[in-house]
C-alpha positions as CSV (number, residue, x, y, z in Angstrom):
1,X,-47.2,12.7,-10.2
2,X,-47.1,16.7,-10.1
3,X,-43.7,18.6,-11.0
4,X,-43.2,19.6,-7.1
5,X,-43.6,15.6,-6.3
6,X,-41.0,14.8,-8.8
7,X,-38.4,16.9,-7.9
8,X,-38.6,16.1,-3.9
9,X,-38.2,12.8,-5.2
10,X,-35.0,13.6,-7.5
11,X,-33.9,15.2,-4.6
12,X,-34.2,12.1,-2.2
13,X,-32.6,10.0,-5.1
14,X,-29.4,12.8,-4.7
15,X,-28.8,12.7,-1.2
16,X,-29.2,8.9,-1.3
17,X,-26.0,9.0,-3.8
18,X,-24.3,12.2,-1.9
19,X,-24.8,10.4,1.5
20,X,-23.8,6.7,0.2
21,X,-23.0,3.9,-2.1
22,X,-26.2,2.6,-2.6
23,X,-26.7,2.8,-6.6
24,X,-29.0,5.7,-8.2
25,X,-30.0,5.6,-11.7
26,X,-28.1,8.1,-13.8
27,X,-31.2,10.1,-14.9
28,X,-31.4,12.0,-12.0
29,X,-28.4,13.5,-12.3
30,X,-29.4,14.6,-16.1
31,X,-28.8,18.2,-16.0
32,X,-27.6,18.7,-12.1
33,X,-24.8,20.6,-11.3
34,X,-23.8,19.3,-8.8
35,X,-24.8,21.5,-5.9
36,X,-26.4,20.2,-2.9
37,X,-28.4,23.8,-1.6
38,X,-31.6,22.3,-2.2
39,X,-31.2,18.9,-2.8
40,X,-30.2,18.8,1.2
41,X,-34.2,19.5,1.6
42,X,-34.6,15.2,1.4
43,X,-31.6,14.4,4.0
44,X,-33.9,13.3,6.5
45,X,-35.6,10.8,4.6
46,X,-32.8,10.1,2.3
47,X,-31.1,8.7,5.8
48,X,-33.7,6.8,6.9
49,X,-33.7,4.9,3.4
50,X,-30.4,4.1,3.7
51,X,-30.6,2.9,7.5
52,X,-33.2,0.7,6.5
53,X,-31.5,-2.9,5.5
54,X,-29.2,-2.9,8.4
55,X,-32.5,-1.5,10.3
56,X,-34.4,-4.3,8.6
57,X,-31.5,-7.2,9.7
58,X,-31.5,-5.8,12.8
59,X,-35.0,-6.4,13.3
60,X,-34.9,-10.1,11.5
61,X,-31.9,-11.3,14.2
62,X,-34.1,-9.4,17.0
63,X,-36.9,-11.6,16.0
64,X,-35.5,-14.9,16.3
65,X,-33.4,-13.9,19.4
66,X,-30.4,-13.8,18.3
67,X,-27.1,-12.6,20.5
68,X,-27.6,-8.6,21.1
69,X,-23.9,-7.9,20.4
70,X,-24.0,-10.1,17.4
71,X,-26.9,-8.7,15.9
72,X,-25.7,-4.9,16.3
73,X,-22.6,-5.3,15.1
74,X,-23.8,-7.2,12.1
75,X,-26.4,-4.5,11.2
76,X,-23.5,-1.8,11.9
77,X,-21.4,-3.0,9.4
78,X,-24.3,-3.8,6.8
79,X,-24.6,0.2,7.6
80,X,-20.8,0.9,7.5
81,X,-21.0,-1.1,3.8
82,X,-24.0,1.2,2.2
83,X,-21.9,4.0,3.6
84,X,-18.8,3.1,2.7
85,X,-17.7,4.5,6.3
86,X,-18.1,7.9,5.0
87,X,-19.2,9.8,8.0
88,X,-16.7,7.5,10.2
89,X,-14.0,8.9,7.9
90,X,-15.4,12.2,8.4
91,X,-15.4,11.9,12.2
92,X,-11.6,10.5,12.7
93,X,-10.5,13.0,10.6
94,X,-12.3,15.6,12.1
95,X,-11.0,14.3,15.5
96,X,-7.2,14.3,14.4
97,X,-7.5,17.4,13.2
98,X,-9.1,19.1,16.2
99,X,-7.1,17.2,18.3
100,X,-3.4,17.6,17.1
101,X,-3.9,20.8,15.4
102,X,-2.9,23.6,17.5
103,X,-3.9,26.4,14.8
104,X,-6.4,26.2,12.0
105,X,-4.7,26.1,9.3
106,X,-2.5,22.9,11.0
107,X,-6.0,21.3,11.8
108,X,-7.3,21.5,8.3
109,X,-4.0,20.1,6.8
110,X,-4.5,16.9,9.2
111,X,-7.8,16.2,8.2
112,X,-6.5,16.5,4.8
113,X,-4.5,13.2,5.5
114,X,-5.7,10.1,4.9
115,X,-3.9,8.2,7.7
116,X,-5.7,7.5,11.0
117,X,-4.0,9.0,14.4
118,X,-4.4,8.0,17.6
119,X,-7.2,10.7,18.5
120,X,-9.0,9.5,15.2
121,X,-8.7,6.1,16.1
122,X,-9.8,6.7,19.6
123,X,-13.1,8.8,18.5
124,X,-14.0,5.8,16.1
125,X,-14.2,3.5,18.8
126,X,-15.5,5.2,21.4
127,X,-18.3,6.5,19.5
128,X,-18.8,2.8,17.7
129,X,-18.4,1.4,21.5
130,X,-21.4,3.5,22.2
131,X,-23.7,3.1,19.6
132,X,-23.3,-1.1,20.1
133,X,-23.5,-1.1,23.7
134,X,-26.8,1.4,23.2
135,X,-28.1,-0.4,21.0
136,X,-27.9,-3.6,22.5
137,X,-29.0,-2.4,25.5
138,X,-32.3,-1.3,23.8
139,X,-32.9,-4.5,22.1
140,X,-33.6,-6.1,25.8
141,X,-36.7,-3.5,26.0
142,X,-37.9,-2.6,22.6
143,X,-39.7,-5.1,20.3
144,X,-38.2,-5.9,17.1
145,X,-40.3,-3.6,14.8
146,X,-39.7,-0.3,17.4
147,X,-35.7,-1.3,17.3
148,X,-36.2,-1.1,13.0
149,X,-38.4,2.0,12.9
150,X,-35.7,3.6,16.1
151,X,-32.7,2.8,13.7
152,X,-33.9,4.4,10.8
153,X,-35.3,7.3,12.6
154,X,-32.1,8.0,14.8
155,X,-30.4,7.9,10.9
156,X,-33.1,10.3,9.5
157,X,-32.2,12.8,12.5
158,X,-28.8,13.0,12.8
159,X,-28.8,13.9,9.0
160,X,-30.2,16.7,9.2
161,X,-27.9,17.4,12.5
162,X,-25.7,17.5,9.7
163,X,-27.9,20.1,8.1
164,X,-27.6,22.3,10.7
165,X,-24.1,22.2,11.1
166,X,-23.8,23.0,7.6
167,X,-25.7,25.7,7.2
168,X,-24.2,27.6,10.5
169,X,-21.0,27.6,9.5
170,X,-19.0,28.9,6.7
171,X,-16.9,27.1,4.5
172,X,-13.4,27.0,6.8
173,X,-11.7,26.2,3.0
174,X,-12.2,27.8,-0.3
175,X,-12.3,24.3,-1.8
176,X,-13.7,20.9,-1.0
177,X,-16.6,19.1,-1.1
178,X,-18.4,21.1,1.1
179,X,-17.7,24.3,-0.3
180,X,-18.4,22.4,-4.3
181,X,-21.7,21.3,-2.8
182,X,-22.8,24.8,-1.9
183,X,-24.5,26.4,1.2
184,X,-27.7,25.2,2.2
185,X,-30.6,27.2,1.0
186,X,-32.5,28.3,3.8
187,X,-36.0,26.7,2.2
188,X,-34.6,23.8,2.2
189,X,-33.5,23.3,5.5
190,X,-36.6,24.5,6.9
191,X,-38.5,21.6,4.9
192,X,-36.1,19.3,6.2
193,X,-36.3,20.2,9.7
194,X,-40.4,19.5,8.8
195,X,-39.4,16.3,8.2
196,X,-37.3,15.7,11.6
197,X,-40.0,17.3,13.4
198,X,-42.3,14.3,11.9
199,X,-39.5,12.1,13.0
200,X,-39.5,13.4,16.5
201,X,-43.2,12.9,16.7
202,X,-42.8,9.0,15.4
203,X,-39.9,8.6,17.6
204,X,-42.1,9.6,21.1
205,X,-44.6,7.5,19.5
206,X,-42.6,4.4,18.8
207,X,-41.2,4.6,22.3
208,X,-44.6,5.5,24.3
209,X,-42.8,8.0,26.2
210,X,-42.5,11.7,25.4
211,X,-40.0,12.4,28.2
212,X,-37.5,9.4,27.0
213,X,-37.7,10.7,23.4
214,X,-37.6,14.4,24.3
215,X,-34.0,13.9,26.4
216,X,-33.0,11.9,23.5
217,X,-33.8,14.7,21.0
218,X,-32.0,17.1,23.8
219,X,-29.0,14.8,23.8
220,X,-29.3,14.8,19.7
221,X,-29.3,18.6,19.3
222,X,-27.0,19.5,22.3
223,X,-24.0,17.6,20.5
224,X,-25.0,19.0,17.4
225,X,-25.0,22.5,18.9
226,X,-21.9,22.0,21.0
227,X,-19.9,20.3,18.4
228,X,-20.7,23.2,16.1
229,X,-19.5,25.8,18.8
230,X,-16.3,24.0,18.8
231,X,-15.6,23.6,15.3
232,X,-16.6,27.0,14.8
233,X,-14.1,28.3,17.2
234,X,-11.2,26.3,15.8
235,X,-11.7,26.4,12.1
236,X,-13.9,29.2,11.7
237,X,-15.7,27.0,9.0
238,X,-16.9,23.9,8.4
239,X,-15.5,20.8,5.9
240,X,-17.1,17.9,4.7
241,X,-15.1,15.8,8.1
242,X,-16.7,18.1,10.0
243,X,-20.2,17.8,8.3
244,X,-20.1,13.3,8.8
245,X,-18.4,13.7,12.3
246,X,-21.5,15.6,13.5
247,X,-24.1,12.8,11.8
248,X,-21.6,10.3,14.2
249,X,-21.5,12.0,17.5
250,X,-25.6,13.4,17.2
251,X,-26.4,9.9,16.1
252,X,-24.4,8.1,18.9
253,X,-26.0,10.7,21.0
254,X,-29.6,10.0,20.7
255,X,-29.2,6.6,21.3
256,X,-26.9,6.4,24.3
257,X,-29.9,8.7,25.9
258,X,-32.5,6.2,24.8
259,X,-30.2,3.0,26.3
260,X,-30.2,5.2,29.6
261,X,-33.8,6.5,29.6
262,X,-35.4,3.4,28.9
């Protein structure tokens, strides 16, 4: 395998530890320092791998008809597990923060909390509400290998929704995990959005309909882009909250357009 191969794959290994708890040898973290600016390059992918068991149970209950609700909520809280609700932490945060903070600097000491408010607790279900009820709504019209392949694409997309939100905004703190993990380097982003371009192309495919995917993909980058707006004009920055609330809210997104589309 060439140099170039090795490192993409390195890379992938990265984000699958930065992005969950699924276990990564400790070799690829031999000489790292830490900083994410091109390791971001393999989000993309990196989520779909990690979507993939509760894609792949998903699938399996599909198959032998199993109860819609059942099954989603099962293969949501496989995914929740791998995560370790990382991104759902990031997203009531990020909603008690924008929510209850009426100045910056008040937001960003909210999300510093680790206690759940009301707003937090409202966004988590809501946006959970949504992605079952979409979800189960698709799995009366898509067979069971399109729901796997639509799970761990609509994973693979919304991480690099994260991307971009990343990359457009400044740090809003001068310490954190976001601003320890670096800016994205603009390479890198570019490959990844390659790589959700390739997604977006499956997706259409997997459906048989350009027009439903390419509301979805609306749907997908219109929260990304509107939730950035706002965070911009609140915190002037982003945080690592703000970076997993915008995989939740891109990711609930896409699929609530499929659910109605299809």
């Amino acid at each position: 395998m060439s140099r170039p191969a090795l490192s993409f794959f390195d890379d992938i290994a990265r984000s699958i530890a930065f992005l969950s708890r699924l276990p990564v040898a400790d070799r690829f973290f031999i000489g790292h320092d830490g900083r994410m600016s091109l390791t971001v390059r393999a989000f993309p992918l990196a989520g779909a791998v990690i979507a993939a068991p509760a894609a792949m149970l998903a699938g399996l209950l599909a198959a032998i008809q199993a109860p819609p609700l059942v099954t989603v909520l099962l293969a949501l809280a496989l995914m929740a597990a791998i995560t370790g609700g990382l991104h759902e932490d990031g997203l009531a945060d990020s909603a008690d923060g924008l929510g209850g903070g009426r100045t910056a600097e008040r937001a960003l000491e909210i999300m510093k909390d680790s206690r759940i408010g009301s707003y937090g607790a409202l966004a988590l279900i809501f946006t959970l509400g949504l992605r079952v009820a979409s979800l189960a709504a698709l799995m009366a019209v898509l067979p069971p290998l399109s729901l796997v392949i639509l799970m761990m694409l609509a994973a693979g997309l919304s991480r690099f929704a994260m991307l971009y939100h990343w990359q457009a905004l400044p740090p809003a703190r001068a310490s954190g995990t976001a601003a320890g993990a670096g800016q994205p380097d603009a390479g890198a982003v570019r490959t990844a959005g390659g790589f959700a371009l390739a997604g977006a192309l499956l997706l259409a495919l997997t459906l048989h309909s350009a027009g439903a995917a390419g509301l979805a993909l609306l749907a997908c980058a219109g929260t990304t882009f509107l939730f950035t707006r706002h965070v911009r004009a609140r915190l002037a920055g982003h945080t690592g909250d703000t970076i997993g609330a915008t995989q939740q809210l891109s990711e609930a997104a896409l699929l609530v357009a499929l659910a109605v589309m299809l």
